[in-house]
Backbone atoms as SQL, in Angstrom:
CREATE TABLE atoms (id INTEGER PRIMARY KEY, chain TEXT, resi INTEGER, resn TEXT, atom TEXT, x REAL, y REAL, z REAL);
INSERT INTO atoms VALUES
  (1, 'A', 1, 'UNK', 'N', 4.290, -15.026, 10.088),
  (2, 'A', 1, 'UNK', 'CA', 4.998, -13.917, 10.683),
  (3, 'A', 1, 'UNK', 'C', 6.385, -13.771, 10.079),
  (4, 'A', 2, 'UNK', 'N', 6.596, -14.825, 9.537),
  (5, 'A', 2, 'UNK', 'CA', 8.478, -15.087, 9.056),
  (6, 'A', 2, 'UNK', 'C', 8.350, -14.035, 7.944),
  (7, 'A', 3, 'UNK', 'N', 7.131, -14.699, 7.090),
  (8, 'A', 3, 'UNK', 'CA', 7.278, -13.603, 5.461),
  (9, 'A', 3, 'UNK', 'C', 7.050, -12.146, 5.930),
  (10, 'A', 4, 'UNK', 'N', 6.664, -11.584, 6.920),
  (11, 'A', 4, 'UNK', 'CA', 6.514, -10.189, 7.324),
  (12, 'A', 4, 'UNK', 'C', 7.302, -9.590, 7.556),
  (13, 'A', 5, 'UNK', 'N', 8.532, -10.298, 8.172),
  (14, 'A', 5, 'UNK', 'CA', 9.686, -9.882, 8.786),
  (15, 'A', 5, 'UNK', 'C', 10.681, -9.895, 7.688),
  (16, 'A', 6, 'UNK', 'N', 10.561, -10.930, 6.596),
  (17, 'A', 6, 'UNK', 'CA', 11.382, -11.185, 5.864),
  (18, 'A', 6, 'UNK', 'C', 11.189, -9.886, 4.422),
  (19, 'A', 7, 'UNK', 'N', 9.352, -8.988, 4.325),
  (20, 'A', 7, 'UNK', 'CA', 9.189, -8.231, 3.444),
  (21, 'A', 7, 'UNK', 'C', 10.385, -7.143, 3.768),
  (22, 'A', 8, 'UNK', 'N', 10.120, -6.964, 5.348),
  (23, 'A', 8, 'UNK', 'CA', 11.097, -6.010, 5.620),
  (24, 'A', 8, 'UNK', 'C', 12.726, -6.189, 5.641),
  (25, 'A', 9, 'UNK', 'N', 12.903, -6.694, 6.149),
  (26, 'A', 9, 'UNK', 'CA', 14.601, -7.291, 5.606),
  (27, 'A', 9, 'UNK', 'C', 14.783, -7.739, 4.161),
  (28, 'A', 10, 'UNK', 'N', 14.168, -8.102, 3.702),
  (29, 'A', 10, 'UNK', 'CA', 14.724, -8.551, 2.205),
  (30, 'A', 10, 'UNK', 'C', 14.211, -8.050, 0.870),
  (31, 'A', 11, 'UNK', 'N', 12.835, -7.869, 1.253),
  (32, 'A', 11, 'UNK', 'CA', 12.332, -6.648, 0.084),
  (33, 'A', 11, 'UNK', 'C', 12.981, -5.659, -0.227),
  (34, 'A', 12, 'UNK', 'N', 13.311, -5.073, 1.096),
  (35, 'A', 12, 'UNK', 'CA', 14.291, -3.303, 0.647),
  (36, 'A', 12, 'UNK', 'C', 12.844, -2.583, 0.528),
  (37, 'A', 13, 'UNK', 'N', 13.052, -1.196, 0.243),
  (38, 'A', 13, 'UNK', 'CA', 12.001, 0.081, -0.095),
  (39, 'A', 13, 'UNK', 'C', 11.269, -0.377, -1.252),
  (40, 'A', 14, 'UNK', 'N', 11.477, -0.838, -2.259),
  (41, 'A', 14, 'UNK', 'CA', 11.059, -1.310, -3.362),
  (42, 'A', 14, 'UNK', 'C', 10.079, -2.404, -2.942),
  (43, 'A', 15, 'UNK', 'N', 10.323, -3.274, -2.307),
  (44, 'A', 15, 'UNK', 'CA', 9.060, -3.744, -1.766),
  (45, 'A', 15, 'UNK', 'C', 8.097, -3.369, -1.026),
  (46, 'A', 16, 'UNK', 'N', 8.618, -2.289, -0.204),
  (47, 'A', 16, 'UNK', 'CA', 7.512, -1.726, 0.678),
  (48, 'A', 16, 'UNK', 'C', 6.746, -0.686, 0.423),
  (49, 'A', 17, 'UNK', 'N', 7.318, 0.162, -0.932),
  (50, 'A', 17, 'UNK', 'CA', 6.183, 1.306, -1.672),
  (51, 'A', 17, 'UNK', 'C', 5.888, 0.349, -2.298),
  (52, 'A', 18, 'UNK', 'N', 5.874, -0.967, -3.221),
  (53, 'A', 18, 'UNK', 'CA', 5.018, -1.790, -3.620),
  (54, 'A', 18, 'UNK', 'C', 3.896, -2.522, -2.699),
  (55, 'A', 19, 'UNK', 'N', 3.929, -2.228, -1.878),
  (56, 'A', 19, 'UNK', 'CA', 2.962, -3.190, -0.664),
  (57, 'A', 19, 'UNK', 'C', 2.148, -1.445, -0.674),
  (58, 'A', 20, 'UNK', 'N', 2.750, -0.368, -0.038),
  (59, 'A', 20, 'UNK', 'CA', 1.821, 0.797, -0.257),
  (60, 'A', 20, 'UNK', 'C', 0.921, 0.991, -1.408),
  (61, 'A', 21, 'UNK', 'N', 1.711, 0.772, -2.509),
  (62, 'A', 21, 'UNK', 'CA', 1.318, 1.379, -3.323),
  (63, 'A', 21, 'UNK', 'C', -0.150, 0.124, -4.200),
  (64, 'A', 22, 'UNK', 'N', -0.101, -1.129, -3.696),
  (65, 'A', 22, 'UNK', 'CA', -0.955, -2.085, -3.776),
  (66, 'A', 22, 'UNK', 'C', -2.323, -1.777, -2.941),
  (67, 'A', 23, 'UNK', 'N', -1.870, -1.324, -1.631),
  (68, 'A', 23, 'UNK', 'CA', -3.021, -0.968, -0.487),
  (69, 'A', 23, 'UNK', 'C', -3.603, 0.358, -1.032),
  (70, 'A', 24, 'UNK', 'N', -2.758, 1.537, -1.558),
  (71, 'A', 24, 'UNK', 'CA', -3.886, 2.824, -1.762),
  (72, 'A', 24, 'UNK', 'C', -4.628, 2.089, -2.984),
  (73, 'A', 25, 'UNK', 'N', -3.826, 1.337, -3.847),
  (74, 'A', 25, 'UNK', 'CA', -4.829, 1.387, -4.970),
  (75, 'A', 25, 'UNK', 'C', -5.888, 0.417, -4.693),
  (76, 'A', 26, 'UNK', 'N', -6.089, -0.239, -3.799),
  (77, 'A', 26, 'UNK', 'CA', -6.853, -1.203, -3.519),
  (78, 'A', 26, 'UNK', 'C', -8.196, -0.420, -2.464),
  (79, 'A', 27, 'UNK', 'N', -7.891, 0.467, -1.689),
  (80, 'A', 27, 'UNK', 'CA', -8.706, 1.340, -1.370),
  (81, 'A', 27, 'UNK', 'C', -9.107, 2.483, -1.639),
  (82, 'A', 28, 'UNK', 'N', -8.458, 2.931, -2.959),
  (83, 'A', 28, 'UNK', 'CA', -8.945, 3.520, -3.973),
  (84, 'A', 28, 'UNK', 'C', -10.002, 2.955, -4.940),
  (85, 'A', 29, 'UNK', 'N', -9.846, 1.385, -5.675),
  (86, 'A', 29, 'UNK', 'CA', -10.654, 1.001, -5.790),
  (87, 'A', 29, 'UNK', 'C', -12.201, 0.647, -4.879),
  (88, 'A', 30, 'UNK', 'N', -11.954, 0.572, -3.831),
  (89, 'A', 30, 'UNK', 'CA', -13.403, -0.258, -3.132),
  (90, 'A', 30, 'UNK', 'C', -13.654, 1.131, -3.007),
  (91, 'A', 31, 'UNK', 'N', -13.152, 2.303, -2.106),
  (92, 'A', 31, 'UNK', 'CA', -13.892, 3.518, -2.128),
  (93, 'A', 31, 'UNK', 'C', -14.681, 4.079, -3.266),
  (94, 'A', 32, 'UNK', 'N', -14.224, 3.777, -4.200),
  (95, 'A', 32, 'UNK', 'CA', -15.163, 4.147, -5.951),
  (96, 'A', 32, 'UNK', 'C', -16.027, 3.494, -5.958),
  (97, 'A', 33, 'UNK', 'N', -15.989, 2.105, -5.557),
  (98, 'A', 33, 'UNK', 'CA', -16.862, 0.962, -6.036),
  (99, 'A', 33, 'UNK', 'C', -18.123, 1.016, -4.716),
  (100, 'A', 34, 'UNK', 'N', -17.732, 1.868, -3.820),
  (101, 'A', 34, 'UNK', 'CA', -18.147, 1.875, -2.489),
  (102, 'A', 34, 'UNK', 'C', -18.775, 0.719, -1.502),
  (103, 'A', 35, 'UNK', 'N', -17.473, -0.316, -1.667),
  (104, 'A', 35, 'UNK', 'CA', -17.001, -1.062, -0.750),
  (105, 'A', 35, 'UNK', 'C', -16.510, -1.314, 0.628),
  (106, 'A', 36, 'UNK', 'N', -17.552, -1.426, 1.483),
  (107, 'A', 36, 'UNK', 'CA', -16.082, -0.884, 2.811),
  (108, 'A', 36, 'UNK', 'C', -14.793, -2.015, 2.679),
  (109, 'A', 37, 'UNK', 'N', -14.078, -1.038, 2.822),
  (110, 'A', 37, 'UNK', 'CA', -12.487, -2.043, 3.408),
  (111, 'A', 37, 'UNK', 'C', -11.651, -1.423, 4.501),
  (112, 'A', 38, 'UNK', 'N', -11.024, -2.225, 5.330),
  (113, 'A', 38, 'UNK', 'CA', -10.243, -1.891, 6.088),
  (114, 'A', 38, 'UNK', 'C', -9.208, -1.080, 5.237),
  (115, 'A', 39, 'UNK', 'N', -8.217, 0.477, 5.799),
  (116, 'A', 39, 'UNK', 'CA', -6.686, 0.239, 5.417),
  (117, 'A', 39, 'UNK', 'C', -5.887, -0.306, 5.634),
  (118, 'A', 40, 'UNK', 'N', -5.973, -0.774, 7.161),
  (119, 'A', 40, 'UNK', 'CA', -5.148, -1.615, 7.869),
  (120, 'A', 40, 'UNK', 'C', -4.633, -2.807, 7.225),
  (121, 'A', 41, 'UNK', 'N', -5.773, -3.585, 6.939),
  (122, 'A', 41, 'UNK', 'CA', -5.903, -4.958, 6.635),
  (123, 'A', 41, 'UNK', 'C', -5.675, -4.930, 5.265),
  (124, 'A', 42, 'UNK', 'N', -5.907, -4.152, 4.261),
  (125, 'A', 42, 'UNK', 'CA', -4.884, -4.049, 2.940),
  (126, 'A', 42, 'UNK', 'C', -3.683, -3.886, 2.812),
  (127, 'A', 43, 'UNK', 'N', -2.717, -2.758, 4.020),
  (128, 'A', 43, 'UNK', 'CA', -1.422, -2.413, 4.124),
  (129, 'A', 43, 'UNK', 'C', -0.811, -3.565, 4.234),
  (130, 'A', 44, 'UNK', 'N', -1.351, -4.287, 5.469),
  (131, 'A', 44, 'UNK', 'CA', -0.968, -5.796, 5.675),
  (132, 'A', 44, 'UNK', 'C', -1.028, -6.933, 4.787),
  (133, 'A', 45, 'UNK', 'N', -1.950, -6.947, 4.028),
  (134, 'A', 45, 'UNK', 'CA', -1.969, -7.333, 2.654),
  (135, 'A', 45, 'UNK', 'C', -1.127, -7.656, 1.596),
  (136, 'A', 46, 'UNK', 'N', -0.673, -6.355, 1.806),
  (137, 'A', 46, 'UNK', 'CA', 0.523, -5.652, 0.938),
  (138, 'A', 46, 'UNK', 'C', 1.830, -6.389, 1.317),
  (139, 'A', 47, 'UNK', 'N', 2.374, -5.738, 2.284),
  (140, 'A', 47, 'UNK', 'CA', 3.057, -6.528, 3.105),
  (141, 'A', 47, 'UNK', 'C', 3.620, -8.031, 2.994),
  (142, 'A', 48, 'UNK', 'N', 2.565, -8.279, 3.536),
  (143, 'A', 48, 'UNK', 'CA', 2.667, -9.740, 2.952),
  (144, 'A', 48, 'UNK', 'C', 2.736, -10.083, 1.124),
  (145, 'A', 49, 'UNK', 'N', 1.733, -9.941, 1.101),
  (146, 'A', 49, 'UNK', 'CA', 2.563, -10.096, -0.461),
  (147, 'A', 49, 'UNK', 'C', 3.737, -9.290, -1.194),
  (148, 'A', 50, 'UNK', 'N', 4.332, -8.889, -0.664),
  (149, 'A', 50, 'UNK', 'CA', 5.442, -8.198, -1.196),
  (150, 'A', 50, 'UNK', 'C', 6.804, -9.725, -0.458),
  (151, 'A', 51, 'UNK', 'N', 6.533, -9.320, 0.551),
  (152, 'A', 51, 'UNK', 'CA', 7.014, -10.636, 1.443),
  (153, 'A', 51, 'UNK', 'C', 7.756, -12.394, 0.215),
  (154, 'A', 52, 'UNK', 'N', 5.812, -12.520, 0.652),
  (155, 'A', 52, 'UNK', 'CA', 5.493, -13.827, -0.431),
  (156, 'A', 52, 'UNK', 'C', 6.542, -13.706, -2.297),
  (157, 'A', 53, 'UNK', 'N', 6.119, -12.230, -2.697),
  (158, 'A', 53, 'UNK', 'CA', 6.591, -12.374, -3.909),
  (159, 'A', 53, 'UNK', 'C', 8.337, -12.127, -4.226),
  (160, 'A', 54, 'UNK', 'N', 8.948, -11.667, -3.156),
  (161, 'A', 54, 'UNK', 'CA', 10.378, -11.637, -3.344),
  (162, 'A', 54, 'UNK', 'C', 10.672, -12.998, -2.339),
  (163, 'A', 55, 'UNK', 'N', 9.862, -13.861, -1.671),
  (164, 'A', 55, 'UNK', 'CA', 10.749, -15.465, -1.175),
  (165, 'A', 55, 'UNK', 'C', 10.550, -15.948, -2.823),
  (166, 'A', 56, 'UNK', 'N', 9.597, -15.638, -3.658),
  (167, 'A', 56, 'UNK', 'CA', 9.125, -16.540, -4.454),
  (168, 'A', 56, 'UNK', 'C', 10.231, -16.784, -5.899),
  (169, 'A', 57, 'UNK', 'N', 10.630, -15.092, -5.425),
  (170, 'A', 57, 'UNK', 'CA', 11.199, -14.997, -7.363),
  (171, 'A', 57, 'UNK', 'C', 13.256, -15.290, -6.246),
  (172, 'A', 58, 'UNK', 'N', 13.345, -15.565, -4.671),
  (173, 'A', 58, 'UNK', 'CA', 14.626, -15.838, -4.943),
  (174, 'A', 58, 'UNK', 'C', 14.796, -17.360, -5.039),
  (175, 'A', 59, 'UNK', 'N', 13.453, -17.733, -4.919),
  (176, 'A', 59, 'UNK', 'CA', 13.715, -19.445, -4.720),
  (177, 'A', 59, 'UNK', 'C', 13.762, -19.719, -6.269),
  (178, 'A', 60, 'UNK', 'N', 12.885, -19.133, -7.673),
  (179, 'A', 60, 'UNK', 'CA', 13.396, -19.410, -8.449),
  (180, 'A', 60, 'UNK', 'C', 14.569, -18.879, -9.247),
  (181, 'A', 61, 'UNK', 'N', 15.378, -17.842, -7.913),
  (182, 'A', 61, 'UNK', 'CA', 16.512, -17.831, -8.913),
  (183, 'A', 61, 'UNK', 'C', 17.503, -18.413, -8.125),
  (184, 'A', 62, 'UNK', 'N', 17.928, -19.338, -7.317),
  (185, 'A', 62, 'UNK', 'CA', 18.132, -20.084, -6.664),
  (186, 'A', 62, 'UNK', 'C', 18.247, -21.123, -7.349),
  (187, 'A', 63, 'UNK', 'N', 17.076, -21.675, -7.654),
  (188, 'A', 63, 'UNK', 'CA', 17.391, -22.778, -8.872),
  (189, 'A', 63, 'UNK', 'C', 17.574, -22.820, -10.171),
  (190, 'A', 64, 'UNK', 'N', 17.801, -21.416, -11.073),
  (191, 'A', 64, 'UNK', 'CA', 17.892, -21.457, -11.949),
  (192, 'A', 64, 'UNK', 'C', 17.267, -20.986, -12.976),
  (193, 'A', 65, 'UNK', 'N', 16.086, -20.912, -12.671),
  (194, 'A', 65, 'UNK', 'CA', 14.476, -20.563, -13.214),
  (195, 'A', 65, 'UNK', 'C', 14.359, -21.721, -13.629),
  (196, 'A', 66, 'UNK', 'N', 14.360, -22.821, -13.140),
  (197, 'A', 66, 'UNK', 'CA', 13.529, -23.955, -13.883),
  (198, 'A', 66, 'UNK', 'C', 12.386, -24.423, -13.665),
  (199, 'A', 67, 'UNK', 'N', 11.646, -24.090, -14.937),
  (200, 'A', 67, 'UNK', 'CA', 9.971, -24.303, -14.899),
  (201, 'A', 67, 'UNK', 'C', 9.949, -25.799, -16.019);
């Protein structure tokens, strides 16, 4: 629930038409492929990984980028 809260506070808009824009194309794909999928459960998807991928890139700039 933290990374959900945190897409929205710390992502900014840029994360959250990236979480949209992950979910239409993702039910754009299965609708072609004629897949059922939830929208719901892709938006949320989204979401969350938008979440996940901006904790991810400040922890490595946080340290430096050291890989």
């Amino acid at each position: 629930m933290l990374v959900v809260a945190y897409a929205f506070c710390g992502a900014g808009l840029i994360g959250l038409f990236g979480a949209l824009a992950g979910a239409i194309a993702w039910n754009a794909i299965t609708w072609w492929g004629g897949i059922p999928s939830s929208s719901s459960h892709a938006l949320i998807g989204g979401i969350i990984g938008a979440g996940i991928a901006k904790a991810t890139a400040l922890m490595f700039a946080r340290e430096g980028a050291k890989v």
